[in-house]
VOBA-1610 file (N, C-alpha, C; in pm, whole numbers, padded with zeros to 5 digits, always signed):
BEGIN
Unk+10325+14526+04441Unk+10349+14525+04586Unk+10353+14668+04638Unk+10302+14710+04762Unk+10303+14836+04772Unk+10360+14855+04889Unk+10412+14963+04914Unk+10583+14991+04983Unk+10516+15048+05072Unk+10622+15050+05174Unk+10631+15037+05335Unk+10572+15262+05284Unk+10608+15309+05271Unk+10617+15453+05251Unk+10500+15483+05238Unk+10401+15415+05172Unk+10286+15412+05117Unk+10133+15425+05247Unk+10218+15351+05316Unk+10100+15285+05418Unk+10134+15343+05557Unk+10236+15375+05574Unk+10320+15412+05720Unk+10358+15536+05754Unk+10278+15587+05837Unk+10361+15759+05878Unk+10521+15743+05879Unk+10589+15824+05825Unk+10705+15859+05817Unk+10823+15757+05980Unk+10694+15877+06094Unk+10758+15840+06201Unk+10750+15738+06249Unk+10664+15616+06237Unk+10668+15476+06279Unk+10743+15360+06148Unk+10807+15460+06046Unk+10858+15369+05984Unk+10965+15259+06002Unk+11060+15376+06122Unk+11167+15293+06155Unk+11199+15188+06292Unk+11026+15174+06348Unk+10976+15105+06425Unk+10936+14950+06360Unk+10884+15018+06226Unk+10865+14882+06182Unk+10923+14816+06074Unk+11085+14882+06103Unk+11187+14778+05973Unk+11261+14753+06107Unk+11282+14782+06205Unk+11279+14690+06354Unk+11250+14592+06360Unk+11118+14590+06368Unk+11037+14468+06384Unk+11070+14390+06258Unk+11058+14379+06161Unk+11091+14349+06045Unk+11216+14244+06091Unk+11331+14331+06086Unk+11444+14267+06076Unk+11454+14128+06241Unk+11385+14203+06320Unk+11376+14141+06449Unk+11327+13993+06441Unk+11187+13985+06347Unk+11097+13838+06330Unk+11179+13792+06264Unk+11285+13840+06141Unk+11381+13757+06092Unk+11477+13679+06128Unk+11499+13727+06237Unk+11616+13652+06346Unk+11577+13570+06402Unk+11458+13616+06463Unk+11400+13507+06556Unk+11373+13368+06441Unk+11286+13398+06361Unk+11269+13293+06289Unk+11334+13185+06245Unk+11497+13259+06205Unk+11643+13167+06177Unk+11654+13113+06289Unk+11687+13112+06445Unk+11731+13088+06530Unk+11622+12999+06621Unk+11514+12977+06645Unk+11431+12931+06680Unk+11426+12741+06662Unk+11455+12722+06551Unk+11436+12605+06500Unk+11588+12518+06554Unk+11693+12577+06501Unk+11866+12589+06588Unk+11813+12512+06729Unk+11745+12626+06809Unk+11734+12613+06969Unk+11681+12475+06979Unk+11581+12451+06935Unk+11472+12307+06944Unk+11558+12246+06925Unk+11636+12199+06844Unk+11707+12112+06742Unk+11831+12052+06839Unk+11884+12153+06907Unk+12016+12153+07012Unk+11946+12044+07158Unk+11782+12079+07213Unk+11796+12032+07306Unk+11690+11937+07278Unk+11702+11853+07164Unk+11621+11726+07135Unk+11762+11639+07165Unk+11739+11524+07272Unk+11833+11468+07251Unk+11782+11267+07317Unk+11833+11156+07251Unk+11784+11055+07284Unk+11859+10970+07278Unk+11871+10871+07398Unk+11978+10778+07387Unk+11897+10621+07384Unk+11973+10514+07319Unk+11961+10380+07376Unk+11963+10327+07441Unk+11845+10278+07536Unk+11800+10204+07705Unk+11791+10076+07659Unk+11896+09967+07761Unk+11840+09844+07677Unk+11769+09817+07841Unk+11610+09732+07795Unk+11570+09668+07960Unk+11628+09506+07924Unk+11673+09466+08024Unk+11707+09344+08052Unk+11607+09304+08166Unk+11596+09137+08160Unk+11486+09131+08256Unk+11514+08952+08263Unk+11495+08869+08348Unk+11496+08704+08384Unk+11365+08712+08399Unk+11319+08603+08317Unk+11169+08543+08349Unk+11141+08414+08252Unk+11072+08324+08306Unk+11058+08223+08290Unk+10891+08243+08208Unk+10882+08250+08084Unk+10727+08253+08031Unk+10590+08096+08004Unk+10684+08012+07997Unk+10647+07884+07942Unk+10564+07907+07822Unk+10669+07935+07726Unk+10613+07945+07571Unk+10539+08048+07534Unk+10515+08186+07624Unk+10493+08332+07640Unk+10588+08373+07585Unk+10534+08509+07541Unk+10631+08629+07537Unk+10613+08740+07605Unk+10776+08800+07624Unk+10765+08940+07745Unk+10775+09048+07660Unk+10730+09141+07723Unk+10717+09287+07671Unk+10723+09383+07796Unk+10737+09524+07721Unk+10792+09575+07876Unk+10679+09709+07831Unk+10666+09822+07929Unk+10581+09968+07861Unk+10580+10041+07991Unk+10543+10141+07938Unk+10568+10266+08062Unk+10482+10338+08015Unk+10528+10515+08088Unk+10455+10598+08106Unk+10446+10693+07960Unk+10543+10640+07871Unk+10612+10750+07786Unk+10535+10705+07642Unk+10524+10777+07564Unk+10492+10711+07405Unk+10583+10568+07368Unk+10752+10628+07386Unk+10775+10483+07318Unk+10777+10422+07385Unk+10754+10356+07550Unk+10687+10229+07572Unk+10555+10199+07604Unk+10461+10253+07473Unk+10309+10240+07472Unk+10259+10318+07535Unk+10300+10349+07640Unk+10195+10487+07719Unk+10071+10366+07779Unk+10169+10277+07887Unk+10038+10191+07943Unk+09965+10087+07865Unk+09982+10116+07711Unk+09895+10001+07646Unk+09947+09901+07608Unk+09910+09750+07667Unk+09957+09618+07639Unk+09978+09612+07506Unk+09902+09703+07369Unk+09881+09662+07257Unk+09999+09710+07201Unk+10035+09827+07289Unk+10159+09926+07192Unk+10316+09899+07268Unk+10286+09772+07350Unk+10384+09742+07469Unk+10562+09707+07371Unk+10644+09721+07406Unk+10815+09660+07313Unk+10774+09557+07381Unk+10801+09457+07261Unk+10855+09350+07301Unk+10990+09318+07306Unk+11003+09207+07380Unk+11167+09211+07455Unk+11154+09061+07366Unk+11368+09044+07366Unk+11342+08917+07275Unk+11466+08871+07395Unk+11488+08713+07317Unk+11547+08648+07394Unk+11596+08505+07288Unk+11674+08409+07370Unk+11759+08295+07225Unk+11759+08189+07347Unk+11776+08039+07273Unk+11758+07902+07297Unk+11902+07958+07423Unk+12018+08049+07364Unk+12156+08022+07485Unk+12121+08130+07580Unk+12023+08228+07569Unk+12011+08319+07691Unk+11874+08298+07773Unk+11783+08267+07709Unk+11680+08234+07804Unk+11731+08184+07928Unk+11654+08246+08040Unk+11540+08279+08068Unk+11575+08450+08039Unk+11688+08505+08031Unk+11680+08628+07980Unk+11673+08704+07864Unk+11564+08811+07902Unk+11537+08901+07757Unk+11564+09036+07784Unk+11577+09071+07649Unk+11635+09221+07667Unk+11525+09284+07527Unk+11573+09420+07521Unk+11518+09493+07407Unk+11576+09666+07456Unk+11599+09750+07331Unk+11648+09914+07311Unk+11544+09929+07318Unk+11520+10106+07367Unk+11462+10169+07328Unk+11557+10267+07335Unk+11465+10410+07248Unk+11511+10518+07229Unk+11415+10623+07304Unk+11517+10675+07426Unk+11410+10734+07571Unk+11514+10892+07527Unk+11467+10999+07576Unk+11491+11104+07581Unk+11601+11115+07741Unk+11697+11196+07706Unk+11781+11192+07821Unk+11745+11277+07903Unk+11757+11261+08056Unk+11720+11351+08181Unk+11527+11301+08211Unk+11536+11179+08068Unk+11328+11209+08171Unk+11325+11076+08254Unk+11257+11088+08367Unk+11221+10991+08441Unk+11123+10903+08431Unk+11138+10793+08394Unk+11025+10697+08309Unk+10982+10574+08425Unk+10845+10595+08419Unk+10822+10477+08508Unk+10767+10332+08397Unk+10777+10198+08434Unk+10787+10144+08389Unk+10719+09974+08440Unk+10692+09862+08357Unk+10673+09751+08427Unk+10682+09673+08290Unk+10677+09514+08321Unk+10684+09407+08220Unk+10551+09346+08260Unk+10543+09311+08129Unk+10412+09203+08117Unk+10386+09060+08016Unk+10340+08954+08061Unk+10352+08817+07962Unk+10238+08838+07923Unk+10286+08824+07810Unk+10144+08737+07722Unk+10176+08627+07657Unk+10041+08534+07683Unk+10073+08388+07657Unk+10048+08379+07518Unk+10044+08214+07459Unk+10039+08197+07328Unk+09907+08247+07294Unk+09784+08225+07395Unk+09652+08285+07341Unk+09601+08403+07348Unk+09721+08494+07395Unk+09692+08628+07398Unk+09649+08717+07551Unk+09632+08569+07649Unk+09643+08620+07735Unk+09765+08713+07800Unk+09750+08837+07855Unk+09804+08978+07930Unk+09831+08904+08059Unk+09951+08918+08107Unk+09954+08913+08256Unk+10055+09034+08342Unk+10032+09132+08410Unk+10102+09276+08462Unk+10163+09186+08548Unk+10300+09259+08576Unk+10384+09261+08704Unk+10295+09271+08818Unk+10251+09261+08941Unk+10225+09289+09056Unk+10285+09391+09146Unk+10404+09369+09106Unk+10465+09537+09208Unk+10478+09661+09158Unk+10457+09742+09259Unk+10455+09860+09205Unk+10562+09944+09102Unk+10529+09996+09020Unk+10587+10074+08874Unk+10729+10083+08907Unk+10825+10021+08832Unk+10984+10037+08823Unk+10982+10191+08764Unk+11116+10268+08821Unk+11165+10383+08793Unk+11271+10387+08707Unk+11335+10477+08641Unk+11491+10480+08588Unk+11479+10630+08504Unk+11585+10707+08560Unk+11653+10829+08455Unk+11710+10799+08382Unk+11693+10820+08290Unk+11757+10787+08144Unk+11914+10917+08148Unk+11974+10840+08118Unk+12161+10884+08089Unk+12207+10834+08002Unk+12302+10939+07931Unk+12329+10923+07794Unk+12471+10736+07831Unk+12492+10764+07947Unk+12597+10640+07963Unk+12594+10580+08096Unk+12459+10590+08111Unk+12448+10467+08222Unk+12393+10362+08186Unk+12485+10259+08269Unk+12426+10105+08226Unk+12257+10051+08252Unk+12185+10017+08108Unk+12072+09961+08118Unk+12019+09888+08303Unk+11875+09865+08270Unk+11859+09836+08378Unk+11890+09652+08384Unk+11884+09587+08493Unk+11884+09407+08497Unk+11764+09424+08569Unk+11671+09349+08519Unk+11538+09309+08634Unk+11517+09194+08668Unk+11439+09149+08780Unk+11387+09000+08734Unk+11245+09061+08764Unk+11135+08945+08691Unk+11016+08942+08666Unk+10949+08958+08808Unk+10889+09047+08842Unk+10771+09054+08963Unk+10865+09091+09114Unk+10973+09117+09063Unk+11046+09106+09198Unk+11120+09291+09213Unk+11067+09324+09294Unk+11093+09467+09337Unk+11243+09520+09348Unk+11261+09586+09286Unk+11423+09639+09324Unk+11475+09710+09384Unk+11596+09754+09446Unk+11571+09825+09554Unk+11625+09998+09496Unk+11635+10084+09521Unk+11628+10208+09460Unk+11772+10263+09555Unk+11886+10248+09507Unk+12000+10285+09562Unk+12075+10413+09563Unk+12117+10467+09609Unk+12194+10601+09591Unk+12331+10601+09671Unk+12383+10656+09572Unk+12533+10611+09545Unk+12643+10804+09656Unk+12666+10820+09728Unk+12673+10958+09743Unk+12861+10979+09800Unk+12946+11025+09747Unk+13066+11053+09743Unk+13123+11161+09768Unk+13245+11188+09861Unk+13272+11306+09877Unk+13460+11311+09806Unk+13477+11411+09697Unk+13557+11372+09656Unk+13613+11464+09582Unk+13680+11542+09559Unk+13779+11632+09442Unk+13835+11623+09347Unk+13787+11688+09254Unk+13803+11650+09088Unk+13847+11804+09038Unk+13967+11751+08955Unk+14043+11864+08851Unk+13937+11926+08761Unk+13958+11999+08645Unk+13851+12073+08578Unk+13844+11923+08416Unk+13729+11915+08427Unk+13709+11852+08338Unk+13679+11735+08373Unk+13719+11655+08533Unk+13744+11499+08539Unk+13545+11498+08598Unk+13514+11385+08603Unk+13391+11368+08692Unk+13395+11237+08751Unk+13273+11145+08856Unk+13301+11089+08916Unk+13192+11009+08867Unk+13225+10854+08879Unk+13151+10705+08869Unk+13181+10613+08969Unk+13054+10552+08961Unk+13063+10416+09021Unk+13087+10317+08935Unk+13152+10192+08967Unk+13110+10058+08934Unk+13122+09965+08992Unk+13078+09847+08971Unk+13060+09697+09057Unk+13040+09562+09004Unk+13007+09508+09076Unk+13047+09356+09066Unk+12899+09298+08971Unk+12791+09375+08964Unk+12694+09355+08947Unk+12664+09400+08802Unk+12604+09383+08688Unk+12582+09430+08578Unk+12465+09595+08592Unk+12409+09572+08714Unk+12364+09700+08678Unk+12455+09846+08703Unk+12569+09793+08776Unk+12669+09863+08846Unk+12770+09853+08689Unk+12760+09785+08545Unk+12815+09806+08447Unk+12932+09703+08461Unk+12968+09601+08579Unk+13074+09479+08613Unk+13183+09504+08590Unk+13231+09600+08640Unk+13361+09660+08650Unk+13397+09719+08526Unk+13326+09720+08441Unk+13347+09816+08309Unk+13324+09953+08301Unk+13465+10038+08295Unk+13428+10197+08335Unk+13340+10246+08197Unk+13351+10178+08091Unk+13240+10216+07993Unk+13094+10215+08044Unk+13054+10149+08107Unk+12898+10100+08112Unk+12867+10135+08320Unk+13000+10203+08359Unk+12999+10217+08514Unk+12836+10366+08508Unk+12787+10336+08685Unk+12705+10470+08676Unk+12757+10606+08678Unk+12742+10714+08612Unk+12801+10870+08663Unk+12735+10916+08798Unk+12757+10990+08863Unk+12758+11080+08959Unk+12738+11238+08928Unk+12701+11296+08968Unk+12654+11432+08942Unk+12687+11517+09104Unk+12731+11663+09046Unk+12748+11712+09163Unk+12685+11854+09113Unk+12674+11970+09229Unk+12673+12117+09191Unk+12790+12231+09256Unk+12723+12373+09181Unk+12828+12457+09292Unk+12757+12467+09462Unk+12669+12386+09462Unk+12602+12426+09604Unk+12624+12313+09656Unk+12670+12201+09633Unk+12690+12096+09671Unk+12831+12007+09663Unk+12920+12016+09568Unk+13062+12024+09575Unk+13150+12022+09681Unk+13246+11903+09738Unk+13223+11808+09682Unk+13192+11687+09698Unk+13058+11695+09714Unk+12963+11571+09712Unk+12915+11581+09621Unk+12917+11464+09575Unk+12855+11387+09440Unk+12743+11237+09485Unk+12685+11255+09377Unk+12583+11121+09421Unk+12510+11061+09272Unk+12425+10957+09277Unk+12385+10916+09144Unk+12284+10816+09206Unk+12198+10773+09138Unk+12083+10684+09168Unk+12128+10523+09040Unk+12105+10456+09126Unk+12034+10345+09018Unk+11993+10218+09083Unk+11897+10114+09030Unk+11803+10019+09089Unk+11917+09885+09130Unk+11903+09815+09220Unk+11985+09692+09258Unk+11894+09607+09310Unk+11947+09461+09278Unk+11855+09363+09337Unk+11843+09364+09494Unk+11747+09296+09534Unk+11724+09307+09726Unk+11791+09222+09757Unk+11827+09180+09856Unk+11927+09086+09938Unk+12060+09038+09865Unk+12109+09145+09839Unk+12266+09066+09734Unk+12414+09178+09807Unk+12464+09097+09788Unk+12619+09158+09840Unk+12655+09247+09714Unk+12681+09316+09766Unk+12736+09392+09646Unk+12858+09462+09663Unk+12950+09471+09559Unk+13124+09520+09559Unk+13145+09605+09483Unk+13153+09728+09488Unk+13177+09866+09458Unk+13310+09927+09456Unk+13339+10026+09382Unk+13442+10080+09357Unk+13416+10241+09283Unk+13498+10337+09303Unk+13428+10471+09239Unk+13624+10468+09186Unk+13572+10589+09064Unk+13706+10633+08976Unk+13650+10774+08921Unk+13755+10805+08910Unk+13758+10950+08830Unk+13791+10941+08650Unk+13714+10982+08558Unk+13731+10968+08445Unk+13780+11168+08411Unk+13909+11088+08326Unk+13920+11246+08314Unk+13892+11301+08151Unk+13926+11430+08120Unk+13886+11489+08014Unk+13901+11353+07873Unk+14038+11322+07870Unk+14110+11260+07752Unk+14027+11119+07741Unk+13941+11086+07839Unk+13869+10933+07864Unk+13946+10822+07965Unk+14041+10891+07998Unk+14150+10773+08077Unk+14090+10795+08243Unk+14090+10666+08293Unk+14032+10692+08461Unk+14157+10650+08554Unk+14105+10702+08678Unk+14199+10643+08791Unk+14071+10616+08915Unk+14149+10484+08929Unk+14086+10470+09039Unk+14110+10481+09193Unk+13998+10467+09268Unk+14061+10503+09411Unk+14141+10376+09443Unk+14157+10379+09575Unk+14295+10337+09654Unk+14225+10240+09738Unk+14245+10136+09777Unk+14213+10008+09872Unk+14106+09894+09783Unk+14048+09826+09926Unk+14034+09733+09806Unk+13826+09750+09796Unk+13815+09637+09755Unk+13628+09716+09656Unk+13568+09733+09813Unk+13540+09810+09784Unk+13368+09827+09888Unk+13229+09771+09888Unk+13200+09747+09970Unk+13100+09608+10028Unk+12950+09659+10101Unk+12854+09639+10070Unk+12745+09671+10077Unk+12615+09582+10086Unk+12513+09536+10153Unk+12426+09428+10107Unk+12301+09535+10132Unk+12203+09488+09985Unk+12091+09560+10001Unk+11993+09531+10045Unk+11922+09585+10126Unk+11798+09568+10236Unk+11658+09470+10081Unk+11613+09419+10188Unk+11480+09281+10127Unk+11388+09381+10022Unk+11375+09563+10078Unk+11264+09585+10019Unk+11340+09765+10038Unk+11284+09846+09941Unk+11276+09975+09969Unk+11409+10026+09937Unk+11473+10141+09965Unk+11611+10216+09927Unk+11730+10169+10025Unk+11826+10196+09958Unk+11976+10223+10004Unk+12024+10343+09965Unk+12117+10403+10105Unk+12174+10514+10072Unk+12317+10491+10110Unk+12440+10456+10057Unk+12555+10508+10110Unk+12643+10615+10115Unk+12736+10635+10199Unk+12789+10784+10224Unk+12962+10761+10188Unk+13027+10766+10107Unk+13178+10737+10122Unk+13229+10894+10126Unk+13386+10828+10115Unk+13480+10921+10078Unk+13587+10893+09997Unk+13648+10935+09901Unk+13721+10907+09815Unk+13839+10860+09862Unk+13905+10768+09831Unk+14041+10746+09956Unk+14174+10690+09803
//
């Protein structure tokens, strides 16, 4: 092996046990970084549909739900006591926005697509799966709160509804706020069209224990087609 002394003017030697030691670091630390911000949680889709001796499958925009192809589509399963509803996990990357739809295929292999346009959902490490029904559009809700939280606590919704998590602060939606926006908080998630819906927000604090607000649930009905936005205040 022939030495650094050999090949290198004197004066660029200590330029390049620099560099040297420099690619070494990087090299250790590089793989660390990737590794920290790979992260993926369990989406279950839930969905009502009636196949007559079909099966449902669901796929999106992303690799793991096929990337569009009927062939590479999850199938969703379902039992003699839950039919007409099916469900199925996937494993979606947290923070990506996945568009999405269901599709039957019959016993002979016939494909049949949803008709409405592509379902949405951000994937969160603890928000409750989506509820769909088959061909029927959902409405795209936003949840927006004005409210003050100690260091550590943050803010959720929940409701009467399973996509709202049914009063379970485990499976309730989070809320997100910033320093430019503080303190308003808000959160997105899909609800059926024309349904009453009964709401409630709580504060979850560091230790996992919540409190909730004060009066009684809050009441809302969602429009036939398109978004909801409500505006509260923490009381």
């Amino acid at each position: 092996m022939l030495s650094i002394r050999q090949r290198v003017p004197a004066a660029l030697r200590p330029l390049l046990v620099l560099a040297v030691l420099l690619a070494g670091l990087l090299a250790g630390t590089v793989p660390h970084a990737r590794a920290a911000t790979a992260q993926d949680t369990s989406v279950t889709f839930h969905v009502q549909a009636t196949t007559a001796g079909g099966t449902l499958l669901v796929t999106g925009n992303v690799p793991q739900l096929g990337s569009w192809d009927p062939a590479k589509a999850v199938p969703l399963g379902t039992t003699a006591s839950s039919y007409p509803n099916w469900s199925a996990g996937v494993q979606l990357p947290v923070g990506a926005t996945v568009q999405y739809k269901y599709l039957m295929r019959s016993r002979t292999g016939t494909v049949t697509w949803e008709s409405i346009p592509n379902r949405t959902l951000t994937v969160s490490p603890d928000a409750p799966g989506n509820h769909d029904s088959w061909n029927i559009s959902p409405v795209s809700a936003t949840f927006r709160a004005t409210a003050t939280t100690g260091w550590g606590q943050n803010l959720y919704v929940t409701g009467n509804l399973p996509d709202l998590g049914s009063w379970d602060p485990a499976k309730a939606v989070p809320l997100t706020t910033g320093s430019a926006t503080y303190p308003l908080w808000s959160g997105a998630h899909q609800l059926p069209p024309n349904t009453t819906v009964q709401y409630k927000y709580f504060k979850k604090n560091p230790d996992g224990t919540v409190t909730w607000e004060n009066g009684d649930n809050r009441t809302v009905v969602t429009p036939p087609t398109g978004t909801l936005t409500v505006d509260d205040t923490w009381r």
